[in-house]
N, C-alpha and C positions, 0 to 999 in steps of 0.2 A: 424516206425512212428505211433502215435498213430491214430487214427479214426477221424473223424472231420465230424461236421454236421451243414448246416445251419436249424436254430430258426427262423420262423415269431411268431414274440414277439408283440402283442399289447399292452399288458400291462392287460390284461383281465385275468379272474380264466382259461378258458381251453388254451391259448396259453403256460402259467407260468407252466400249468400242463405237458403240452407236454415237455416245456423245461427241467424241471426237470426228468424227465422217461428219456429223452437223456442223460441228465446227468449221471444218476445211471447205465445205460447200456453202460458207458465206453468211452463218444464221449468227443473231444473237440469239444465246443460250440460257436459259431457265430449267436451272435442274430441279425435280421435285423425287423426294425419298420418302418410306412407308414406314411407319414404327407401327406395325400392324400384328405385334403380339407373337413374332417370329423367337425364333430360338436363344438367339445372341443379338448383341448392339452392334459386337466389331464392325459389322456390315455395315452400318450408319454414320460411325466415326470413318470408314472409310468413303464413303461417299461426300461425307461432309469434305474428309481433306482435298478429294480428284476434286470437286465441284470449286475448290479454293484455288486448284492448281490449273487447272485449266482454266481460270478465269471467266466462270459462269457471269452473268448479269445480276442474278439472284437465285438462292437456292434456299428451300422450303422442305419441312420435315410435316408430313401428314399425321396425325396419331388415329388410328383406326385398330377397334378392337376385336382382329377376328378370332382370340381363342376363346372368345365367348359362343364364338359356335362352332369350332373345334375342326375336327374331322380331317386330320394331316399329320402328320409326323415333326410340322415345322410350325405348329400351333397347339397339338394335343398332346397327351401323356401317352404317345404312343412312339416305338423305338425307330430311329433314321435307318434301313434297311441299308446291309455296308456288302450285299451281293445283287446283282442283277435281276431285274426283277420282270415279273413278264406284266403285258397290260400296264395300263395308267398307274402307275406306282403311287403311296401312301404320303408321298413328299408332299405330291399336287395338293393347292391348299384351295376350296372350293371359291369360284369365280373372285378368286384374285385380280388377274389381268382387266376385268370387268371393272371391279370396282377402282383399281389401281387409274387406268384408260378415261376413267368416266368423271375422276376429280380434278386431271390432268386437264381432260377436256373445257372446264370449269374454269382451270386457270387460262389456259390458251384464248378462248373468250374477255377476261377480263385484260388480257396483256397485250391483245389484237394478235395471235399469234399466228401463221400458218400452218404451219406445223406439228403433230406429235410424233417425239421418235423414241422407238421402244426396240429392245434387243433380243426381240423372240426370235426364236430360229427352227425352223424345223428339220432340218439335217441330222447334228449331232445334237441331240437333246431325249428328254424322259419320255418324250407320248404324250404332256401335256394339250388337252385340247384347245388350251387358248392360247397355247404357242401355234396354230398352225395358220396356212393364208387366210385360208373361208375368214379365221373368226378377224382377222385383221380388216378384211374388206368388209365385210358385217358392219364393223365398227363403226369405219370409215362414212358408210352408207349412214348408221343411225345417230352419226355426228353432225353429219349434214341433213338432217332431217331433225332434230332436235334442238340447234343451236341458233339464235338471233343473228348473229353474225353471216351465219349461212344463208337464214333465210332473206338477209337484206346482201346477198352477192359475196361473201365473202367466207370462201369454202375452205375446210380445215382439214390436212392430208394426215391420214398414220403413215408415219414412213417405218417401216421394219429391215433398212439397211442389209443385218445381215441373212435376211429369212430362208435364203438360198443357200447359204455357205458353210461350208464344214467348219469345225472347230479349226484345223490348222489354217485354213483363209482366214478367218475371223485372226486368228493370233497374228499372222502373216502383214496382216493388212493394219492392224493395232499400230505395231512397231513400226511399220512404216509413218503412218502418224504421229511417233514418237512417245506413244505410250511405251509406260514405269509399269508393266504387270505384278512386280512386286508389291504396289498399291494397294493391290485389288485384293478382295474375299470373297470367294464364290462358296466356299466351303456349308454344308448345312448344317454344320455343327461343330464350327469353328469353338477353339478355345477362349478365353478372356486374353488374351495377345493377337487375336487375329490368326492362329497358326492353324490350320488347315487335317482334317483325320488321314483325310488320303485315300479314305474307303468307300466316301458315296458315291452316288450316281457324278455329282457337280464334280468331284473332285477326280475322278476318272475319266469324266469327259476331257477335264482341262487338264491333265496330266496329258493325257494321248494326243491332244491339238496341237501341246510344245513339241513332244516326240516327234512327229509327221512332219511337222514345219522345220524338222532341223535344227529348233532355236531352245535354249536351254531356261527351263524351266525355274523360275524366279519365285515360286510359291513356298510359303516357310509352313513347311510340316510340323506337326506334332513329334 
């Protein structure tokens, strides 16, 4: 039987990139997406279309309701900060990757999967703490200590592809794999079109990764 791996697919440039690296290393692919009370859909219609274009196995929309305990910029009534920001910035939406990582896990279980691959990175990114390794390996550990599958021989890897790599490697190595960046919505506060502010944290990050890499920037701004 071939390989199989769950995808947290947001519809953003580093999840699309992670999917594709799975893909090329031989996995069948299960993407799962979060309708988790975030700011905009565009993000999910984009996810929805990559997960069609790249020819997922199956792909799942999760509905989990975190503005009901708030506490973000990407969940709360509170405003997307569009300058630099020191410390764990307002974005971070409280253990996200946690619970995101932990439904995944659930499916990876039911699907026989080996793998979960996820597009944290800690290079170029906010300070978020569950983007970093520890909590990756954390995971990992309390994946294989919690799951049936584990516990009868059959151990489940986080794979975080890019966790090492700057944004312009992460773009660099996308297009190599043939990714359509114009796809993609990374934006935190995208318009009802998908089109992108240009001023937050995401959209600066991924502005300067196309710059670096030399490769010209396919994002449709505001």
């Amino acid at each position: 039987m071939k390989k199989r791996a769950v995808i947290l697919l947001s519809g953003g440039l580093d999840s699309v990139t992670a999917l594709a690296i799975a893909k090329s290393e031989g996995y069948d692919c299960y993407s799962i997406s979060f309708d988790y009370g975030q700011r905009h859909k565009t993000e999910l219609l984009a996810a929805e279309h990559l997960a069609h274009e790249t020819g997922v196995v199956s792909h799942k929309v999760i509905q989990i309701d975190l503005r009901s305990i708030g506490g973000s910029a990407l969940t709360d009534d509170i405003d997307v900060p569009e300058t630099e920001q020191q410390g764990i910035p307002i974005t971070y939406v409280p253990a996200r990757n946690t619970i995101f990582l932990s439904i995944a896990l659930g499916w990876a279980e039911v699907i026989n999967a080996e793998a979960i691959f996820v597009g944290v990175n800690a290079v170029d990114y906010s300070g978020y703490p569950d983007c970093r390794p520890e909590f990756i390996d954390a995971f990992e550990k309390l994946a294989n200590l919690a799951t049936k599958s584990a516990v009868e021989g059959s151990a489940i890897y986080i794979r975080a592809p890019l966790m090492n790599l700057s944004k312009s490697e992460i773009v660099k190595q996308g297009t190599a794999l043939g990714i359509d960046y114009s796809e993609t919505i990374s934006c935190y506060q995208a318009d009802a079109q998908g089109r992108a502010c240009g001023q937050c944290d995401s959209c600066r990050f991924r502005r300067q990764g196309f710059l670096d890499a030399n490769l010209m920037d396919p994002t449709r701004y505001q």
